[in-house]
Gaussian input, Z-matrix of N, CA and C with variables (Angstrom, degrees):
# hf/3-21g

backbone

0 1
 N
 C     1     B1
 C     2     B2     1     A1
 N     3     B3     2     A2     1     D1
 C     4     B4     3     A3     2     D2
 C     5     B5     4     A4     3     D3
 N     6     B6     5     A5     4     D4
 C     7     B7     6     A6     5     D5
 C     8     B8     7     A7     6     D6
 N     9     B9     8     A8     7     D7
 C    10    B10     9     A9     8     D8
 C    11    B11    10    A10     9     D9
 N    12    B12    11    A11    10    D10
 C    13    B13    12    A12    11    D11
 C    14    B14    13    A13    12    D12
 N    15    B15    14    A14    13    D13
 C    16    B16    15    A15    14    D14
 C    17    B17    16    A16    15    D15
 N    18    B18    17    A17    16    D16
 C    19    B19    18    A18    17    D17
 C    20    B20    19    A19    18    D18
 N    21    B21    20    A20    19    D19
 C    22    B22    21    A21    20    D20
 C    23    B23    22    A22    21    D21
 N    24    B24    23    A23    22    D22
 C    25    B25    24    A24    23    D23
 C    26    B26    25    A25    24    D24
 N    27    B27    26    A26    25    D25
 C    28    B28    27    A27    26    D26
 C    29    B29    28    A28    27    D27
 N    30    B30    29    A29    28    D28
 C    31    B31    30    A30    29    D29
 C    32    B32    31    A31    30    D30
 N    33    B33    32    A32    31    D31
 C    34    B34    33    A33    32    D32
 C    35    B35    34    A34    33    D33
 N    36    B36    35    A35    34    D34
 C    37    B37    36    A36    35    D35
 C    38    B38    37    A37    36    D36
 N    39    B39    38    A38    37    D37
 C    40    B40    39    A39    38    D38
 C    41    B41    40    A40    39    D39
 N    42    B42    41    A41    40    D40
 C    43    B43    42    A42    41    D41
 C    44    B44    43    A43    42    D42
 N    45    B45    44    A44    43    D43
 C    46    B46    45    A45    44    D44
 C    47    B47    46    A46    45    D45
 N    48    B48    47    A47    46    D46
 C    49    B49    48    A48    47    D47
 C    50    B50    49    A49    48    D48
 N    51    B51    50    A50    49    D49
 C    52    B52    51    A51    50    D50
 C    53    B53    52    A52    51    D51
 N    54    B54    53    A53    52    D52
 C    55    B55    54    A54    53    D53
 C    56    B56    55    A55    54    D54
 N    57    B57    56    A56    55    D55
 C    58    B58    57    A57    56    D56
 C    59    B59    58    A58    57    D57
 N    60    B60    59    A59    58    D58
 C    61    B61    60    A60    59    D59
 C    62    B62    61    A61    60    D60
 N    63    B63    62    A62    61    D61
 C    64    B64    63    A63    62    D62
 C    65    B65    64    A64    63    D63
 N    66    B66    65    A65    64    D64
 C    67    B67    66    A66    65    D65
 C    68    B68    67    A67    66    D66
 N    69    B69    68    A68    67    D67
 C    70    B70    69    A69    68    D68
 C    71    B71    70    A70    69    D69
 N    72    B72    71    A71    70    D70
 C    73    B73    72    A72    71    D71
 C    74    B74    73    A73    72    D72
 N    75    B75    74    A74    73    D73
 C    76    B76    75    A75    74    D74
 C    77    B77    76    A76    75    D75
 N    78    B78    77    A77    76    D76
 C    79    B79    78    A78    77    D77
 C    80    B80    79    A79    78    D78
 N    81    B81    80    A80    79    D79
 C    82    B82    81    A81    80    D80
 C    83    B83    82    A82    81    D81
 N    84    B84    83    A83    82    D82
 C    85    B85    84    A84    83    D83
 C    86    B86    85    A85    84    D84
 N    87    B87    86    A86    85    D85
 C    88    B88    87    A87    86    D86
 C    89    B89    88    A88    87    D87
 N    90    B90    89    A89    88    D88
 C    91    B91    90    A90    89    D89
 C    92    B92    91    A91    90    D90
 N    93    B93    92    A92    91    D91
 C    94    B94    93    A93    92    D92
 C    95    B95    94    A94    93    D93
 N    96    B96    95    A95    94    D94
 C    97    B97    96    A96    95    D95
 C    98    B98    97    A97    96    D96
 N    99    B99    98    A98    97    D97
 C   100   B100    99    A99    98    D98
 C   101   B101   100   A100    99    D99
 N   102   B102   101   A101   100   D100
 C   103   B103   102   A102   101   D101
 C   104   B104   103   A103   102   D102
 N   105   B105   104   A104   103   D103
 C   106   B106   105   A105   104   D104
 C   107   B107   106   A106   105   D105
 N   108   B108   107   A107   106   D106
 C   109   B109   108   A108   107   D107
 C   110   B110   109   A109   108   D108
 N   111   B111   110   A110   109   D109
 C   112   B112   111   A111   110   D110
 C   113   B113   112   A112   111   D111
 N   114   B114   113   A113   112   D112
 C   115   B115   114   A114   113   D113
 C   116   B116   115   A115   114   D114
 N   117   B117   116   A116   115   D115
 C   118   B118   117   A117   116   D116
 C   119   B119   118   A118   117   D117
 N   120   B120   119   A119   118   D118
 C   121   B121   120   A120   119   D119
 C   122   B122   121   A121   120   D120
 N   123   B123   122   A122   121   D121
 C   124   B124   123   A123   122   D122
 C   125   B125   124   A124   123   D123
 N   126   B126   125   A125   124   D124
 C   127   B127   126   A126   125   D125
 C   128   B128   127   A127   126   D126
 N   129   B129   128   A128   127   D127
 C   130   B130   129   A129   128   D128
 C   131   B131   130   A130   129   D129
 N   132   B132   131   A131   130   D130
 C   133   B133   132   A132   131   D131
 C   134   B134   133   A133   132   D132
 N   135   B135   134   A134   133   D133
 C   136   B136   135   A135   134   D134
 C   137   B137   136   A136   135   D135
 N   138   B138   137   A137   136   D136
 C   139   B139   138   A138   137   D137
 C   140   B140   139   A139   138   D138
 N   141   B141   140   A140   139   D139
 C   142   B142   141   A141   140   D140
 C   143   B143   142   A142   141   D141
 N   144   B144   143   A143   142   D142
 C   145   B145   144   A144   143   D143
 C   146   B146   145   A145   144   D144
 N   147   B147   146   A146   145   D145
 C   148   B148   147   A147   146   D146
 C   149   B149   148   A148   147   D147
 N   150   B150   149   A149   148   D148
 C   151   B151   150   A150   149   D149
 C   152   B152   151   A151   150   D150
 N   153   B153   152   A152   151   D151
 C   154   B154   153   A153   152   D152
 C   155   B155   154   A154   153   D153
 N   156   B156   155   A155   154   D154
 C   157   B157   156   A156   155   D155
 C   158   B158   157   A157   156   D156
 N   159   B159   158   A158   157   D157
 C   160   B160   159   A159   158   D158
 C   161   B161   160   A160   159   D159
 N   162   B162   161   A161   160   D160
 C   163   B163   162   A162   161   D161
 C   164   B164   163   A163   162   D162
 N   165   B165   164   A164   163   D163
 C   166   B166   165   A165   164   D164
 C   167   B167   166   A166   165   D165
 N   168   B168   167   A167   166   D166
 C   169   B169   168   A168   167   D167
 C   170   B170   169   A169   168   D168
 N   171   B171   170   A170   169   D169
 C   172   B172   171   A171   170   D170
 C   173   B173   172   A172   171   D171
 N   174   B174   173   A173   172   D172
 C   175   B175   174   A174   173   D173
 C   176   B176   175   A175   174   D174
 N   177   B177   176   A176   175   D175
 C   178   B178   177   A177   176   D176
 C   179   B179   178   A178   177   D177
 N   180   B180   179   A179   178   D178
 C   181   B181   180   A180   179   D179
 C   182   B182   181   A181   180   D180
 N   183   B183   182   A182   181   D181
 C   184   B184   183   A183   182   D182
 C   185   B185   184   A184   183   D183
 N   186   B186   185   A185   184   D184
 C   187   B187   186   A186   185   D185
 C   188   B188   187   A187   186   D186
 N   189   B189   188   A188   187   D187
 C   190   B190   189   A189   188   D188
 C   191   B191   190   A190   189   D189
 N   192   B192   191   A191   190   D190
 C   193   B193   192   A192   191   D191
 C   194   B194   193   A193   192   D192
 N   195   B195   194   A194   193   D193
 C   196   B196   195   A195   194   D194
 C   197   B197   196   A196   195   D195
 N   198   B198   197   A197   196   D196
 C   199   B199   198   A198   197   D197
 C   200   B200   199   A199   198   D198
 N   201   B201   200   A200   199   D199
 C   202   B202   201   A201   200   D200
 C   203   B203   202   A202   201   D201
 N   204   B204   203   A203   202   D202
 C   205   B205   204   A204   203   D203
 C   206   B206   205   A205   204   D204
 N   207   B207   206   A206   205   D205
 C   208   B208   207   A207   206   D206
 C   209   B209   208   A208   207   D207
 N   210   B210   209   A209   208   D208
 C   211   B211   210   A210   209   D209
 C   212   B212   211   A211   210   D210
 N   213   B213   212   A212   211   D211
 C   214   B214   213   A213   212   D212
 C   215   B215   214   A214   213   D213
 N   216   B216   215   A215   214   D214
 C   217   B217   216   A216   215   D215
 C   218   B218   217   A217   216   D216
 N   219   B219   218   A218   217   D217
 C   220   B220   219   A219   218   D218
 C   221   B221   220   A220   219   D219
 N   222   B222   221   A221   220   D220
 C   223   B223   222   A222   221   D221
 C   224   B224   223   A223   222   D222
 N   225   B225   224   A224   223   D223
 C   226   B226   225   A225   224   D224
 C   227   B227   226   A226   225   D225
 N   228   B228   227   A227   226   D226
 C   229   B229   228   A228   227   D227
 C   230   B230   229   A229   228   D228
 N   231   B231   230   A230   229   D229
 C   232   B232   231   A231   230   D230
 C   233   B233   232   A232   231   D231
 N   234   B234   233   A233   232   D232
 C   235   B235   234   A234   233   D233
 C   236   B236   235   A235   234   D234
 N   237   B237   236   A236   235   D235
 C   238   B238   237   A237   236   D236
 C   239   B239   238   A238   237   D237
 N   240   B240   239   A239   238   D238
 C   241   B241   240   A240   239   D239
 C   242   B242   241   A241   240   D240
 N   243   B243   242   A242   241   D241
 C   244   B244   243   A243   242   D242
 C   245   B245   244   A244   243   D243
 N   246   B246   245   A245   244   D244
 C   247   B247   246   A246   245   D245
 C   248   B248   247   A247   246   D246
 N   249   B249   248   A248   247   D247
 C   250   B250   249   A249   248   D248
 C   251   B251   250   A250   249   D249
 N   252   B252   251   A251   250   D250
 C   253   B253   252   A252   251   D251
 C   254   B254   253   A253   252   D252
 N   255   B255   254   A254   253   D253
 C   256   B256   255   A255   254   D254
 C   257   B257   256   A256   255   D255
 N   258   B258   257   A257   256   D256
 C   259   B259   258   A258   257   D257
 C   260   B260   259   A259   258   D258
 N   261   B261   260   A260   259   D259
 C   262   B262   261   A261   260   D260
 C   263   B263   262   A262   261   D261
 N   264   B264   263   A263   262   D262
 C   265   B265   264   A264   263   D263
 C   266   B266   265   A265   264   D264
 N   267   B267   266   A266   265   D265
 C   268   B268   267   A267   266   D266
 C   269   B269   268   A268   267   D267
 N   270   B270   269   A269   268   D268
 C   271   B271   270   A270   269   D269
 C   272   B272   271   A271   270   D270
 N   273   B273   272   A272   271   D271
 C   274   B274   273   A273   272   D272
 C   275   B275   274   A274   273   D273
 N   276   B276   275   A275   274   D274
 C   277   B277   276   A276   275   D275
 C   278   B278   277   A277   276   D276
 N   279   B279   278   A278   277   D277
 C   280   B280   279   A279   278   D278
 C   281   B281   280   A280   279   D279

   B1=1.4350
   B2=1.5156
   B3=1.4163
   B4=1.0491
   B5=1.7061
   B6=1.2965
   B7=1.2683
   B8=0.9854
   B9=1.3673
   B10=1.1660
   B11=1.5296
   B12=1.0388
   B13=1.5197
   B14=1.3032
   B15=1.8462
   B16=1.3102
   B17=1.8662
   B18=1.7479
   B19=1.8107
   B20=1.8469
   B21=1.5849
   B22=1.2801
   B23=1.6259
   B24=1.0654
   B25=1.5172
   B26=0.8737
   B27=1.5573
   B28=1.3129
   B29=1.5673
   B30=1.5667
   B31=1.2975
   B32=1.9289
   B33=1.1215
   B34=1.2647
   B35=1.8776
   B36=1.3905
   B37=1.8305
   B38=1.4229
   B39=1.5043
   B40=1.4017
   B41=1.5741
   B42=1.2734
   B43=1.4317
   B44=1.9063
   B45=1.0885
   B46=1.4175
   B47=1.7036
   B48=1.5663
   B49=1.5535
   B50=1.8557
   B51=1.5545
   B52=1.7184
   B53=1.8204
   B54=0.9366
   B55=1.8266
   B56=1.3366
   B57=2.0304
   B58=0.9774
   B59=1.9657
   B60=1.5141
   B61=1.7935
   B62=1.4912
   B63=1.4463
   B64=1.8283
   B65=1.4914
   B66=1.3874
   B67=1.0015
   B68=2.0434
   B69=1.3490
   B70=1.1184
   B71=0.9247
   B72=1.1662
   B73=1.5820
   B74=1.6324
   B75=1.3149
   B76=1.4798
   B77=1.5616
   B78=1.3009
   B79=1.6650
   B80=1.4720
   B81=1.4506
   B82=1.6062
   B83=1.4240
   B84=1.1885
   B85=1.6398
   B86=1.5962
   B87=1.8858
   B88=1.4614
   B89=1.8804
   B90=1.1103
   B91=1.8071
   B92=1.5635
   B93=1.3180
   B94=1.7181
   B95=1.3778
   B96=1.6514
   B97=1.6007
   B98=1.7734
   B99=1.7372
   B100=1.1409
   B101=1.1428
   B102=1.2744
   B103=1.4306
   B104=1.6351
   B105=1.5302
   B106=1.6455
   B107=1.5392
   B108=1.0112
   B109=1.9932
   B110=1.6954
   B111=1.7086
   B112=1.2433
   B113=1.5549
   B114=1.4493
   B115=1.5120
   B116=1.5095
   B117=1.3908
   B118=1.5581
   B119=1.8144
   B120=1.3718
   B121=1.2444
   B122=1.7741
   B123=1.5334
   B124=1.5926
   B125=1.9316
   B126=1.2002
   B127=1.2894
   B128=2.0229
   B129=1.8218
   B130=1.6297
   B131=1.7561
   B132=1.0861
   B133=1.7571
   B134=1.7103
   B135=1.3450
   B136=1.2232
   B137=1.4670
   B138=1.2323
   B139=1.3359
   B140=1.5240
   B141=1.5094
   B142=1.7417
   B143=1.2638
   B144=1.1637
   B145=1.6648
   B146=1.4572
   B147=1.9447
   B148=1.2095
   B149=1.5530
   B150=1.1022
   B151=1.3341
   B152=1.6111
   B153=1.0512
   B154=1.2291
   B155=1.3532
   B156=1.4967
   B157=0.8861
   B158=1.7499
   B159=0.9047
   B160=1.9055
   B161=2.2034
   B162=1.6146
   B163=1.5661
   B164=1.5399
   B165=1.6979
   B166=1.5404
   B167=1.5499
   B168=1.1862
   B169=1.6740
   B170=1.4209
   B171=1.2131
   B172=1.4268
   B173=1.2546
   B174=1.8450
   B175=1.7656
   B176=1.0146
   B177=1.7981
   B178=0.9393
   B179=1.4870
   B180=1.3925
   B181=1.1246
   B182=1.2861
   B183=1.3422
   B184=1.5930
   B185=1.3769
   B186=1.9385
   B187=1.4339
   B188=0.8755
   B189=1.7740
   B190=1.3311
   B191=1.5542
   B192=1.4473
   B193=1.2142
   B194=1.2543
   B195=1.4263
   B196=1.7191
   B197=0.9928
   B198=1.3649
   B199=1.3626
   B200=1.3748
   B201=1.0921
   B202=1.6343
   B203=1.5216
   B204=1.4834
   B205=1.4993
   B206=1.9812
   B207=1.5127
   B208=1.1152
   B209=1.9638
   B210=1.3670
   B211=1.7259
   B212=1.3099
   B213=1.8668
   B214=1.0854
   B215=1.5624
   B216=1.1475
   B217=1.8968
   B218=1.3878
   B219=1.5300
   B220=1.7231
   B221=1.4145
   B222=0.9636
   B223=1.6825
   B224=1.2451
   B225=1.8154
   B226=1.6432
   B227=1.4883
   B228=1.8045
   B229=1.1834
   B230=1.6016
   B231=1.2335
   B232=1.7333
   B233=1.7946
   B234=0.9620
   B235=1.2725
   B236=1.9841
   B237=1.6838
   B238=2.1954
   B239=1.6099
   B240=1.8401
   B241=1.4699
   B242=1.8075
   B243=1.3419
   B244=1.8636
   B245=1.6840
   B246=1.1070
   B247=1.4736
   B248=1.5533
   B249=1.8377
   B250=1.5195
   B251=1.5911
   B252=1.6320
   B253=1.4483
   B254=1.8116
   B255=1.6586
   B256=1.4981
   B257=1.0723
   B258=1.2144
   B259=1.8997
   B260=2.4755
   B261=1.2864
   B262=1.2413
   B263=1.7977
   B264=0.7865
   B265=1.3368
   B266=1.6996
   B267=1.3590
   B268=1.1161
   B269=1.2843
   B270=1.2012
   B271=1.6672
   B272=1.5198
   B273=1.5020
   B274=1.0902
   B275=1.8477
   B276=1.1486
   B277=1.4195
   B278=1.2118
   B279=1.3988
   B280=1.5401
   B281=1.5039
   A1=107.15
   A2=113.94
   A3=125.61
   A4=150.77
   A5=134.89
   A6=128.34
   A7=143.15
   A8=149.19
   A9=151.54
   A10=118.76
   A11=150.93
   A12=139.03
   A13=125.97
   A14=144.67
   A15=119.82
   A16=78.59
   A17=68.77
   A18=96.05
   A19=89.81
   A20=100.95
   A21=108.47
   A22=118.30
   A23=118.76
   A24=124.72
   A25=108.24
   A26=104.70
   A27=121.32
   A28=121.05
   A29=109.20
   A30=98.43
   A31=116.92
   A32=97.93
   A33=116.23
   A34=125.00
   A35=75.91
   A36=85.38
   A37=107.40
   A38=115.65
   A39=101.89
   A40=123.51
   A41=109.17
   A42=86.25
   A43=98.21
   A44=127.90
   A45=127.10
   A46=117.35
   A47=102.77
   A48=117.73
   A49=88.16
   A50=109.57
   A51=97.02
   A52=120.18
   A53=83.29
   A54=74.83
   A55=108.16
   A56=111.91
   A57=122.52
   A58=115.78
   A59=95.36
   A60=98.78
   A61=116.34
   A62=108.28
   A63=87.87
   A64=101.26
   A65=139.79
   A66=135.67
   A67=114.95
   A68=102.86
   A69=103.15
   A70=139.34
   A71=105.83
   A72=142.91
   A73=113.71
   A74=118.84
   A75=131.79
   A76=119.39
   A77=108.35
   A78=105.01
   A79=120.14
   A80=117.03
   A81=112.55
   A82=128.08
   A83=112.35
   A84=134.51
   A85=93.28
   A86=97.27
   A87=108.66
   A88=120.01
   A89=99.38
   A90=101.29
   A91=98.12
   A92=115.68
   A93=111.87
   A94=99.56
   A95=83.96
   A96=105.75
   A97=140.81
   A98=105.22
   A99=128.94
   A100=125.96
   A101=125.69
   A102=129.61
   A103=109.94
   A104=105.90
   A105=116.50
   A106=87.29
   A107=99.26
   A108=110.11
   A109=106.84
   A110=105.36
   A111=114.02
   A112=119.26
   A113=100.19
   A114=132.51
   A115=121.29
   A116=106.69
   A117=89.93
   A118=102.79
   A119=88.17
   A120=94.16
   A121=111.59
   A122=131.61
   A123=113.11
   A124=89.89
   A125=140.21
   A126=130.59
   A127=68.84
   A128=111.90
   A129=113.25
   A130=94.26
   A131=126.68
   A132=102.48
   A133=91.39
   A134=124.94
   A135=124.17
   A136=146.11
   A137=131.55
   A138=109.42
   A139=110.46
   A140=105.68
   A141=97.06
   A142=122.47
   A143=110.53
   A144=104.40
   A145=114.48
   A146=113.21
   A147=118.40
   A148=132.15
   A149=135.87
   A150=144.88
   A151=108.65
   A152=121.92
   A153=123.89
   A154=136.72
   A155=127.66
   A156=160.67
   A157=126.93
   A158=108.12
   A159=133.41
   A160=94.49
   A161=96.16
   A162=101.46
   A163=109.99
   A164=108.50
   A165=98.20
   A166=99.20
   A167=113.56
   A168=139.78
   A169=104.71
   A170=110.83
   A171=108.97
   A172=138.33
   A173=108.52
   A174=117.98
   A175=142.99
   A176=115.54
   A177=129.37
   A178=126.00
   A179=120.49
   A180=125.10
   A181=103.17
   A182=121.92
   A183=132.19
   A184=118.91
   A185=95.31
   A186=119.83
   A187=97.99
   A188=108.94
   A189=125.71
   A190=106.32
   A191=129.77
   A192=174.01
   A193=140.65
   A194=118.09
   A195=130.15
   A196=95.68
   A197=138.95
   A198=162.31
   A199=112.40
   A200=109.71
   A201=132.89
   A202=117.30
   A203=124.13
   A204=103.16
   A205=86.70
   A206=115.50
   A207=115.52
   A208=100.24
   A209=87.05
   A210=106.13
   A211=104.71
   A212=114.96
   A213=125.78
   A214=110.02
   A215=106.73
   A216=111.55
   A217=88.67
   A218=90.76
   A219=129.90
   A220=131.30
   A221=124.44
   A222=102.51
   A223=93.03
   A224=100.51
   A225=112.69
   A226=87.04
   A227=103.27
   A228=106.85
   A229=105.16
   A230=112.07
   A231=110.00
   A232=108.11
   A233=121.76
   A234=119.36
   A235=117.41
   A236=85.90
   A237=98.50
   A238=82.29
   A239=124.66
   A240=122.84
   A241=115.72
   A242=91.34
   A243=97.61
   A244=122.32
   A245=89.70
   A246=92.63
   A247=141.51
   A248=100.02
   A249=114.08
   A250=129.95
   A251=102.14
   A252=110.51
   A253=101.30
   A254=100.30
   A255=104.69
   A256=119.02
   A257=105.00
   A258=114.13
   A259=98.29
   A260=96.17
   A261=118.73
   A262=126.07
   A263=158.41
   A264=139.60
   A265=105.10
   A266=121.04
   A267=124.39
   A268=136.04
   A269=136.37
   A270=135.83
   A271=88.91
   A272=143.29
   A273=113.10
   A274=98.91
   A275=113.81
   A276=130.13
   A277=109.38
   A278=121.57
   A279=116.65
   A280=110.53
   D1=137.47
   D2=152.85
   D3=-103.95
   D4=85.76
   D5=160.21
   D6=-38.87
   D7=97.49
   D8=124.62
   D9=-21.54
   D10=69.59
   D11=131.82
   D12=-13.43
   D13=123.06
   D14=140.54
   D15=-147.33
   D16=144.60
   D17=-178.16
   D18=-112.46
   D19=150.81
   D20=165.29
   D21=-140.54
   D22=141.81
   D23=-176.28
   D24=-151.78
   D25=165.53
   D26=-179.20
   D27=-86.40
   D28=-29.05
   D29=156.89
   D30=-132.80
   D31=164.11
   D32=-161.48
   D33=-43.93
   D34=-46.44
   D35=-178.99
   D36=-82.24
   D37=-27.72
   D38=166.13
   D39=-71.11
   D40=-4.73
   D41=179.87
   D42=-105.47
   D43=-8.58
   D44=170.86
   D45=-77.80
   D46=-4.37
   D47=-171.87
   D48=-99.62
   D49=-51.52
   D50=170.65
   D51=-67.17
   D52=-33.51
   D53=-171.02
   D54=-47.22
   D55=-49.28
   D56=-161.37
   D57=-73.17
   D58=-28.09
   D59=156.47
   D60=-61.14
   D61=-35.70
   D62=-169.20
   D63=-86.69
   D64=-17.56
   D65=174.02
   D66=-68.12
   D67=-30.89
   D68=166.99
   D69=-107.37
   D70=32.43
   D71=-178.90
   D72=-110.07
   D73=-41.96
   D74=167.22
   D75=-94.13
   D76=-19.60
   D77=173.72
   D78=-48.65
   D79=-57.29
   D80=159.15
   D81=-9.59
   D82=-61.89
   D83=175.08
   D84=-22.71
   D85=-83.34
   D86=-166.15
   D87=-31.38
   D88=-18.98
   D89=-164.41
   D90=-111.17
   D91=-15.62
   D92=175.57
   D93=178.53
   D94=90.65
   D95=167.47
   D96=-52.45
   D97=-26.40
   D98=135.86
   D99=-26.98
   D100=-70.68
   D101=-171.44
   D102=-37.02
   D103=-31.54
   D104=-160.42
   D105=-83.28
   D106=-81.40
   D107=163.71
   D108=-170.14
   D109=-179.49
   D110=-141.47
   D111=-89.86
   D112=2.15
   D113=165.17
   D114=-79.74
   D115=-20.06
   D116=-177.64
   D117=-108.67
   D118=173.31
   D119=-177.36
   D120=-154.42
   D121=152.83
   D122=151.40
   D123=88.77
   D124=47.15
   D125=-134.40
   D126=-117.67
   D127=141.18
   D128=-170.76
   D129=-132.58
   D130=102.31
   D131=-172.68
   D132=-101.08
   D133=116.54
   D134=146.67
   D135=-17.26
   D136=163.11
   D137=171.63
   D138=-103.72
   D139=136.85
   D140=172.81
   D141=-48.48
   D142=138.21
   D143=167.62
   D144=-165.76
   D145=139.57
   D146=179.23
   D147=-46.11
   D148=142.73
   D149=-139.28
   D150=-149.19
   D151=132.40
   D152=157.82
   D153=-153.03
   D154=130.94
   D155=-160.00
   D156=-106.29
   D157=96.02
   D158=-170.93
   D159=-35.97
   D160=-49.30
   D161=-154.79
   D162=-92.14
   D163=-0.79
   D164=174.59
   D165=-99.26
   D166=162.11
   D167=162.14
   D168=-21.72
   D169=106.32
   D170=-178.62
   D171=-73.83
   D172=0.27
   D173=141.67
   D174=-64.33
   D175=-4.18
   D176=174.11
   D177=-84.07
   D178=159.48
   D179=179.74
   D180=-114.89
   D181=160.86
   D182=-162.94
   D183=174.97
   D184=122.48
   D185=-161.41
   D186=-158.57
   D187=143.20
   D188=-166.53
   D189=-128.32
   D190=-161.61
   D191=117.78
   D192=-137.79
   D193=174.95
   D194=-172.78
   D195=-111.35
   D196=151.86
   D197=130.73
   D198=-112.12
   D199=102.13
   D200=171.36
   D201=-93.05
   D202=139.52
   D203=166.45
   D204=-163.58
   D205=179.45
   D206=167.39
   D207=-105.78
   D208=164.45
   D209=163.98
   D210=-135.23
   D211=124.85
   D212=161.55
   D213=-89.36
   D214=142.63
   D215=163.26
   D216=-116.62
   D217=125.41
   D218=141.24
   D219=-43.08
   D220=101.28
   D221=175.66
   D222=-142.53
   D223=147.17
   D224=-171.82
   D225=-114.24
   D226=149.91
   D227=167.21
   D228=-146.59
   D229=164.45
   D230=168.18
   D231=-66.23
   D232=159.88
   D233=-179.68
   D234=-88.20
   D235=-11.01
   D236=-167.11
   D237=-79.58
   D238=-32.98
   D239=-170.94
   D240=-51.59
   D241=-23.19
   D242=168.72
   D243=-98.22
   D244=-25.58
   D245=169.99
   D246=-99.68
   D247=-1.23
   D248=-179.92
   D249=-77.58
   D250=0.33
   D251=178.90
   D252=-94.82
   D253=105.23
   D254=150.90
   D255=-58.74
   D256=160.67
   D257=149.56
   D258=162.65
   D259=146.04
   D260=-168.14
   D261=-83.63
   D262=42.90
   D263=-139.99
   D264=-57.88
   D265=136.94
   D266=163.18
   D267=-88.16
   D268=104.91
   D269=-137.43
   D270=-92.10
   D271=31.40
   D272=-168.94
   D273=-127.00
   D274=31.47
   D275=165.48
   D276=71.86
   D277=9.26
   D278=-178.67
   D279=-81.65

């Protein structure tokens, strides 16, 4: 999975004061992916950084990051569920 982050404000340090909460808010992940839960794994937090954009409001301030990580799915199965389909090959070229 991938995140996209973008924070916007009106002024500057507030939005380098959020970036820097959500980034240190997900860093944990990276060192024990568990903690988040037992599905993820590979957790990458980006570095914040200012951003700008031609089509938003040009009082605004704007900064982003990535948050990357994997998700495994679990699935339990019986083991006969892979092995209960017969069938024969016939070696005789028909």
């Amino acid at each position: 999975m991938e995140l996209d982050v973008t924070i916007r404000t009106y002024d500057e340090s507030d939005r380098d004061v959020l970036l820097s909460d959500v980034a240190d808010a997900f860093l944990p992940y990276e060192y024990d992916a568990s903690v988040f839960h037992d599905d993820t794994t590979e957790w990458e937090i980006g570095d914040p950084s200012p951003r700008s954009n031609p089509v938003v409001e040009p009082d605004w301030y704007e900064g982003g990051l990535t948050i990357r990580f994997r998700y495994v799915s679990r699935v339990e199965q019986d083991a006969s569920a892979l092995t209960s389909t017969e069938y024969t090959v016939d070696g005789s070229g028909v």
